[in-house]
C-alpha angles and dihedrals in degrees: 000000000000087000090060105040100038095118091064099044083048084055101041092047096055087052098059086047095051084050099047094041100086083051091056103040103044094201086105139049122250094209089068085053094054102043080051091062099038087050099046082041096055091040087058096045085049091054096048083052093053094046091046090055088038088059092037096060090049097057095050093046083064095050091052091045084055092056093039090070087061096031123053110187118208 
C-alpha cells in the first residue's frame, strides 16, 4: 500500500513540515502563518460559493427558458 500511494504520503509529509517549520525557527512569527492560512482558507470557501450561485442560476435559467415556451409574459 505504501508502494502505491507514496506520492501522497511525500506530499503530505512536506505539508505538515512547511507548517511546523515557523514553530520550530522562531525568526518568524506563527501568527503570520496562520493569518496566511485563514485567509487562503475563507477565500476558497468564497470562490466554491460563487461558483455554486454561479451553477445555480444556470440551472434555473433553463428551467425558465423551458416555461417560457408555454408563458409569454407581457
Amino acid at each position: 500500500m505504501l508502494k502505491k500511494h507514496w506520492p501522497v504520503i511525500t506530499l503530505g509529509l512536506v505539508l505538515l513540515a512547511g507548517l511546523l517549520a515557523p514553530f520550530a525557527d522562531k525568526s518568524t512569527a506563527p501568527g503570520f502563518y496562520v493569518e496566511v492560512l485563514l485567509g487562503g482558507l475563507m477565500a476558497g470557501v468564497l470562490y466554491s460559493l460563487v461558483a455554486l450561485g454561479f451553477a445555480l442560476i444556470f440551472k434555473a435559467r433553463c428551467c425558465w427558458r423551458l416555461q417560457s415556451w408555454w408563458y409569454w409574459p407581457g
